[in-house]
N, C-alpha and C positions, 0 to 999 in steps of 0.2 A: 664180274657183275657186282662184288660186291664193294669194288672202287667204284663205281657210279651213285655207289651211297654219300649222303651228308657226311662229313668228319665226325659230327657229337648225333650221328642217330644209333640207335639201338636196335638189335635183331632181336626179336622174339619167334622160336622154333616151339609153337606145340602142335604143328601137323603132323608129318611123319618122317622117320630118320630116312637118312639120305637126298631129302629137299635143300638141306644147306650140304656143302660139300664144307669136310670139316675140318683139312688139311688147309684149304681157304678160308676159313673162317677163323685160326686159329692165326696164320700170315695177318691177317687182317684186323685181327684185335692187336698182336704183337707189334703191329707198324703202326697202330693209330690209324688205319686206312677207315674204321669206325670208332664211338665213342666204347659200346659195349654192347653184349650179348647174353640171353636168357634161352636156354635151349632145355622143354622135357621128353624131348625123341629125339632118340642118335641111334648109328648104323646098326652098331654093336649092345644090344640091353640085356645084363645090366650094364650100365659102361663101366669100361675098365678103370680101375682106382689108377692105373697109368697114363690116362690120356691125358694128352699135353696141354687141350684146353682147363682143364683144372688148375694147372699151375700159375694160370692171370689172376690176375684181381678184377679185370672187368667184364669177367665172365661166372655167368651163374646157372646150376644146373640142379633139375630135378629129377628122379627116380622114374619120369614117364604114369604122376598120380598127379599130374596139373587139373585133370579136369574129373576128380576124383570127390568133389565134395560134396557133401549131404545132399544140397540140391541138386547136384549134377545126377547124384547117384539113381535119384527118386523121380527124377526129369524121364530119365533111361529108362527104368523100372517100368511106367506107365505107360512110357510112349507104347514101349514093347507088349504091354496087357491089353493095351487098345487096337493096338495091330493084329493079335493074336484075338479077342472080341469079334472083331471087324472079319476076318478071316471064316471063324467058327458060326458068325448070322450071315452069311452069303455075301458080306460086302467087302470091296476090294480094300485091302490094307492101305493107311497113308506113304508107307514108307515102301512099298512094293517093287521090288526090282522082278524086270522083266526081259 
């Protein structure tokens, strides 16, 4: 799949590890089958200081704190107070799994 990519497109992974398969991701930067790759969720977290996508230069990775920042935090925060409000005066929550 990820030879049906452009040559100079870029992977961007912050959903969840094991979406990109990473033995083909790693083929695939090493051939130039892509330009480059941003991955903050892998199989294995914390990732190993061994894994062999480390060793490219067109590959960058984060700690799995991509969507870690002040606003994101305080986004979460609320939504959750609302949901938990919304619950506690009789009304059905936004985010309510059923």
């Amino acid at each position: 799949e990820l030879s049906l990519m452009k040559d100079d497109a870029i992977l961007i992974n912050v959903s969840r590890g094991g979406i990109v398969n990473e033995d083909d991701l790693y083929d695939a930067l090493k051939n130039n089958v892509i330009f480059a790759a941003a991955c903050d969720v892998f199989v294995e977290e914390p990732l190993n200081k061994d894994c062999p996508l480390l060793e490219l230069d067109n590959f960058v990775a984060s700690p799995h704190v991509g969507g870690s920042s002040n606003e994101s935090l305080i986004r979460m925060g609320m939504g959750a107070f609302a949901n938990v409000d919304a619950a506690l005066n009789g009304k059905s929550p936004k985010n309510l799994i059923s």
